[in-house]
DSSP file (Angstrom, degrees, kcal/mol; ACC not computed):
  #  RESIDUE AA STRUCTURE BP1 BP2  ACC     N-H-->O    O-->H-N    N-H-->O    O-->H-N    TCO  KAPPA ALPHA  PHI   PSI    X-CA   Y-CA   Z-CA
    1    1 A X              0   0    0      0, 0.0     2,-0.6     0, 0.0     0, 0.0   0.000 360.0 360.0 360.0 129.6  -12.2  -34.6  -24.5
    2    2 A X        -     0   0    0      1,-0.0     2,-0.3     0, 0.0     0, 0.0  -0.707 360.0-136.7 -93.4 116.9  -14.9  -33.0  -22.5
    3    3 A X        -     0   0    0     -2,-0.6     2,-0.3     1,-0.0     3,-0.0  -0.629   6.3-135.8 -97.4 164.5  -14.1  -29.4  -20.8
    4    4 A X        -     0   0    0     -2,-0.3     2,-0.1     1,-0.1    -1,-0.0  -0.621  48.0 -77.7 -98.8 130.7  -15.0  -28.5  -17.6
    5    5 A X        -     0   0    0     -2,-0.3    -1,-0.1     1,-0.1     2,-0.1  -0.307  40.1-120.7 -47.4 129.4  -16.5  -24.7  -17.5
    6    6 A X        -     0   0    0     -2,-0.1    -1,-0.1     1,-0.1     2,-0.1  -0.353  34.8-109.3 -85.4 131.8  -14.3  -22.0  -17.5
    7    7 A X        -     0   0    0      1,-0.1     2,-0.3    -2,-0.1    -1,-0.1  -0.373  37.9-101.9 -79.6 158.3  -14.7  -19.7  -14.3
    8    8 A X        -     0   0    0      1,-0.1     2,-0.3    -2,-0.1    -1,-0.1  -0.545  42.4 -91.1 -95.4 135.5  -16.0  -16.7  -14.7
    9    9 A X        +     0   0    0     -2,-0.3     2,-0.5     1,-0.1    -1,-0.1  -0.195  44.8 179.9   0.7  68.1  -13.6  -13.4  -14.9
   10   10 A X        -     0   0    0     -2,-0.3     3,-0.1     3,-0.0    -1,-0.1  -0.838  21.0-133.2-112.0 130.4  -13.1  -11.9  -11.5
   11   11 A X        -     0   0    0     -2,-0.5     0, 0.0     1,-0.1     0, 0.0  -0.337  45.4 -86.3 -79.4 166.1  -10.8   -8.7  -11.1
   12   12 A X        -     0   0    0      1,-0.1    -1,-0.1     2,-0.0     0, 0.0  -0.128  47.7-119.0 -79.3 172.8   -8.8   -8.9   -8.6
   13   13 A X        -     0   0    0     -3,-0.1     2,-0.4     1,-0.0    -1,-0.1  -0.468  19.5-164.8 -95.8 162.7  -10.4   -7.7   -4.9
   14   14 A X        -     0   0    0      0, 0.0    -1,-0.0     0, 0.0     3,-0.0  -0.926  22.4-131.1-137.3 124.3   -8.9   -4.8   -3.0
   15   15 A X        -     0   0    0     -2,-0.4    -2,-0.0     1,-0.1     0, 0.0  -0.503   2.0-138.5 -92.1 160.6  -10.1   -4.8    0.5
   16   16 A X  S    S+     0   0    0     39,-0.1    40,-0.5    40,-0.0     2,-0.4   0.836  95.1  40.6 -64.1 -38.5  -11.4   -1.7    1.9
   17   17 A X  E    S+A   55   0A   0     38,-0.1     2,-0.3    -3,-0.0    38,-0.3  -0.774  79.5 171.7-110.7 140.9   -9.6   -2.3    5.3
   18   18 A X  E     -A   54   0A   0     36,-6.5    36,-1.2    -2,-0.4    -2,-0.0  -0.930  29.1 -86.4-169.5 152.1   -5.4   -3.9    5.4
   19   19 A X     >  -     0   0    0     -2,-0.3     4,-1.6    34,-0.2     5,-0.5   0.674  31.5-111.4 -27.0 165.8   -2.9   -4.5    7.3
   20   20 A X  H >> S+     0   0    0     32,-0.3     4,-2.4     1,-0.2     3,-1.6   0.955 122.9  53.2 -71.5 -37.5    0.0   -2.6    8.5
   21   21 A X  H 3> S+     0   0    0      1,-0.3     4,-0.8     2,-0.2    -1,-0.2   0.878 113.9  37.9 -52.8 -37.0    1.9   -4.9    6.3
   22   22 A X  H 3> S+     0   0    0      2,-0.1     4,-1.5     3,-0.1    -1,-0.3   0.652 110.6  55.0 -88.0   2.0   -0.1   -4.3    3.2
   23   23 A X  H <X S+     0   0    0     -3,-1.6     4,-2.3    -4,-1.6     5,-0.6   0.926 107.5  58.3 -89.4 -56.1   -0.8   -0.4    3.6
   24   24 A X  H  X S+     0   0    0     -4,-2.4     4,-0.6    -5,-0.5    -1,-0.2   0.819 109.4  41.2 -36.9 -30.2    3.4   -0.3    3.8
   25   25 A X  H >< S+     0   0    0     -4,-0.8     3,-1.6    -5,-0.4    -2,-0.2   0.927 120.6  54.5 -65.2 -87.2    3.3   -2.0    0.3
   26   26 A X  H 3< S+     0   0    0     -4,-1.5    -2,-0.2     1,-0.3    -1,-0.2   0.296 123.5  10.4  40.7 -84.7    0.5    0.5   -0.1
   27   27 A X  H 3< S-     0   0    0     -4,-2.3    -1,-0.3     2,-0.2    -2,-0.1   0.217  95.1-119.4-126.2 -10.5    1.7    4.0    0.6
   28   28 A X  S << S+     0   0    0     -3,-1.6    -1,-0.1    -4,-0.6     2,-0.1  -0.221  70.3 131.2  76.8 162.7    5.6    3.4    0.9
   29   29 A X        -     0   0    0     -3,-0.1    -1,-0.2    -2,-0.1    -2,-0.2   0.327  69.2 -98.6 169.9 144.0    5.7    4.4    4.1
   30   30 A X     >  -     0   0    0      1,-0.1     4,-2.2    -2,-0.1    -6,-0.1  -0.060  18.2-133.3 -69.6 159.2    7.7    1.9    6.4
   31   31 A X  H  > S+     0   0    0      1,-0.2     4,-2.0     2,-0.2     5,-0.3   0.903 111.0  57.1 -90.2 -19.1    5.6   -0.7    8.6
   32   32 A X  H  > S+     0   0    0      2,-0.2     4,-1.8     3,-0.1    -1,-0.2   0.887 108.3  49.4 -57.9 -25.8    7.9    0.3   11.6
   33   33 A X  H  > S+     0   0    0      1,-0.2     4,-2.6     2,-0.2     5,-0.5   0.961 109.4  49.7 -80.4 -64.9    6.7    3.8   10.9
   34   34 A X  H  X S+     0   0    0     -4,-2.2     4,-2.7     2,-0.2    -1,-0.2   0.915 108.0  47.1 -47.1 -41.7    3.4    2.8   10.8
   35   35 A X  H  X S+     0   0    0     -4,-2.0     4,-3.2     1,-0.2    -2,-0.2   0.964 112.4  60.7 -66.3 -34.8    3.1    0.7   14.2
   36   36 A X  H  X S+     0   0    0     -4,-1.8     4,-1.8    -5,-0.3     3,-0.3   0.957 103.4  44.4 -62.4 -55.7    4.9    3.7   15.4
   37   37 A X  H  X>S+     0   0    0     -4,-2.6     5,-1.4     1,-0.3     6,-1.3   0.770 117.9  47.4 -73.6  -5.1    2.0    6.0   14.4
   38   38 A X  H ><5S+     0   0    0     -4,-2.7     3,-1.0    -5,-0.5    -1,-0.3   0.929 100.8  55.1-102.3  -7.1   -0.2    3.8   15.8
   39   39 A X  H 3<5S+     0   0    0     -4,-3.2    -2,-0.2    -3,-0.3    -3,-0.2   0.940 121.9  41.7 -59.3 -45.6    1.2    2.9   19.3
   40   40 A X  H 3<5S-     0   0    0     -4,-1.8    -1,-0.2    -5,-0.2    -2,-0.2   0.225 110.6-128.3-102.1  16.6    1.0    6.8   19.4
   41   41 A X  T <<5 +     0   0    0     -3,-1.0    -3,-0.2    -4,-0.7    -4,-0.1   0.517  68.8 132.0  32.9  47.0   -2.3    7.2   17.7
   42   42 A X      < +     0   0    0     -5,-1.4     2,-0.6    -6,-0.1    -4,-0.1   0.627  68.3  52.3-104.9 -10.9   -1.3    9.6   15.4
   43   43 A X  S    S-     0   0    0     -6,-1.3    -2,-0.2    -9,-0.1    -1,-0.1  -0.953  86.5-115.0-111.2 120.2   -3.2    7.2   12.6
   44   44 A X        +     0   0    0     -2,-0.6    11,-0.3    14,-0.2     2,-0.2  -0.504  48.3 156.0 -41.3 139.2   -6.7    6.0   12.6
   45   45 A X        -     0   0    0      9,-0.1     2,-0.3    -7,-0.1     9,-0.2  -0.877  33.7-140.1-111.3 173.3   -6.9    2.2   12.9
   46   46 A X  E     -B   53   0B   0      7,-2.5     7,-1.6    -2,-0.2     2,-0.8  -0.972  20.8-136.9-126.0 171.9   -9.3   -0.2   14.0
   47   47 A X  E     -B   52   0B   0     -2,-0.3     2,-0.5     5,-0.2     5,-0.2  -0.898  18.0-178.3-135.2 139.5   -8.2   -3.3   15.9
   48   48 A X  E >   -B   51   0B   0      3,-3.9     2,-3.1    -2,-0.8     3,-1.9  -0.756  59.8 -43.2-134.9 111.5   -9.4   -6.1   15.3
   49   49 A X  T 3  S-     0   0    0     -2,-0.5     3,-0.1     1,-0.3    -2,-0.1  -0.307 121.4 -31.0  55.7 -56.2   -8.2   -8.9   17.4
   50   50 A X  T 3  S+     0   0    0     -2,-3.1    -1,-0.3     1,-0.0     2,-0.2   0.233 130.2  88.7-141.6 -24.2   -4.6   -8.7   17.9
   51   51 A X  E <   -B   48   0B   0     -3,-1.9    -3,-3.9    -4,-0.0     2,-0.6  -0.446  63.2-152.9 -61.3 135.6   -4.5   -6.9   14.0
   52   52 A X  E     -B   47   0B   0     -5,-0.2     2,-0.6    -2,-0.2   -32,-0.3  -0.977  16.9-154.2-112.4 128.1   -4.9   -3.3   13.6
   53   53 A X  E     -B   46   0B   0     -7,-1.6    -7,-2.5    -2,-0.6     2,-0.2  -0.850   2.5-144.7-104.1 118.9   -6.3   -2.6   10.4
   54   54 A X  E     -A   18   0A   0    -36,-1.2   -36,-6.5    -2,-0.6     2,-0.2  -0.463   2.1-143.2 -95.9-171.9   -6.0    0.6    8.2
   55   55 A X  E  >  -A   17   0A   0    -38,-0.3     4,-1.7   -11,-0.3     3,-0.4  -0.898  23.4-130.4-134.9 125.6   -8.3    2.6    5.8
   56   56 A X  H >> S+     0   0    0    -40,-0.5     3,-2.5     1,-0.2     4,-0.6   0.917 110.6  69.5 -24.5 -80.1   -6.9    4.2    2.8
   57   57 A X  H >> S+     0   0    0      1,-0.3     4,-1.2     2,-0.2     3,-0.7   0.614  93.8  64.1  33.3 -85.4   -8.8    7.1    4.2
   58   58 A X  H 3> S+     0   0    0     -3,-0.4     4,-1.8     1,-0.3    -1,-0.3   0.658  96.3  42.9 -52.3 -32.3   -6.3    7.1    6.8
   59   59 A X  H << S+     0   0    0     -3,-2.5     4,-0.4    -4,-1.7    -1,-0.3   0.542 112.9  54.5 -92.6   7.5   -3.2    7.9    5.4
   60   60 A X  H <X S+     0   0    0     -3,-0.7     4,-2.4    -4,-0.6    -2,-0.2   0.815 106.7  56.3 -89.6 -16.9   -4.7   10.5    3.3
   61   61 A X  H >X S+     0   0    0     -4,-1.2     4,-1.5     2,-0.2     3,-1.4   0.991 113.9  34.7 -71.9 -87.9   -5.9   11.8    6.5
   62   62 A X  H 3X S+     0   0    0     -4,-1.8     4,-1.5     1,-0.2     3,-0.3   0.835 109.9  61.3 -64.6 -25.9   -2.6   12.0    8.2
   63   63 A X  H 3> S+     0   0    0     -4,-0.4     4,-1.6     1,-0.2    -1,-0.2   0.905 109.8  48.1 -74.7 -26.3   -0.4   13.0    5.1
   64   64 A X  H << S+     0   0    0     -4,-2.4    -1,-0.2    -3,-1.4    -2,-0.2   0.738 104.6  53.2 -98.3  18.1   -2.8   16.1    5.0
   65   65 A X  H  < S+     0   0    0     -4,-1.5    -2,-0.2    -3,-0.3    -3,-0.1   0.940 125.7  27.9 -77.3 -55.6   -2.4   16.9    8.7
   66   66 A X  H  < S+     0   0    0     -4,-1.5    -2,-0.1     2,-0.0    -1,-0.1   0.168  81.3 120.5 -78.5   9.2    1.7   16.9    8.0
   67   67 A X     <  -     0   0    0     -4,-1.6     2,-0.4    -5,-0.1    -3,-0.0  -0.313  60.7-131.1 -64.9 156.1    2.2   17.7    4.9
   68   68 A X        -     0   0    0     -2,-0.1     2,-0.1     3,-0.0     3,-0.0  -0.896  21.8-146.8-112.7 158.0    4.5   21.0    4.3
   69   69 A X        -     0   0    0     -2,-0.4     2,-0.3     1,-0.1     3,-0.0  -0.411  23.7-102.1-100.3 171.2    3.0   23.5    1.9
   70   70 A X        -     0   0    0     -2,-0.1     2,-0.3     1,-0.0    -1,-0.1  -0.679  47.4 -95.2 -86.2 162.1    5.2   25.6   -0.3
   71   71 A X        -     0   0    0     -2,-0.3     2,-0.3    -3,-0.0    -1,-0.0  -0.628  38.7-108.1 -41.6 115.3    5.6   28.9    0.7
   72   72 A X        -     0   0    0     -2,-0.3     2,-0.7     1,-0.1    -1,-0.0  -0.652  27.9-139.2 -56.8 121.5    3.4   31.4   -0.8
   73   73 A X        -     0   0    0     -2,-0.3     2,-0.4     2,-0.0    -1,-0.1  -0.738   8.6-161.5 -63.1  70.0    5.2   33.7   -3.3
   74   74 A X              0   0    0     -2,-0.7    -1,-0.0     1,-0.2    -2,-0.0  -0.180 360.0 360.0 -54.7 104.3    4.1   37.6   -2.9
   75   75 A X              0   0    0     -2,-0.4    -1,-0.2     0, 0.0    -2,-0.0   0.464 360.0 360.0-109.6 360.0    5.4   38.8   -6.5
């Protein structure tokens, strides 16, 4: 029996830009939560035809505008 050539490895892709649906998978963060920060622009996106597409980039972005520090400890 004659085989057919075997395709070549490929790892799997991660695209640079995704959905709210896939950044929720993403980052935990809910995808209401997300539309929410973007109706109010509080996240970069870009929109791209009726989709808005994030950037990794972007929730690192916002987690450090809102993140709470610890307190500094004067010992």
């Amino acid at each position: 029996m004659a085989r057919g050539k075997q395709p070549a490895y490929e790892p799997d892709i991660i695209p640079m830009l995704k959905t709210v649906e896939q950044m929720s998978k993403y980052s935990g963060i809910g995808i209401n939560k997300l539309r929410d920060m973007i109706s109010h622009h509080e996240i970069e996106f870009i929109q791209n035809g009726n989709r808005c597409l994030l950037a990794d980039q972007a929730i690192w972005d916002w987690y450090g505008r809102n993140c709470i520090r610890p307190a500094q400890c004067n010992v």
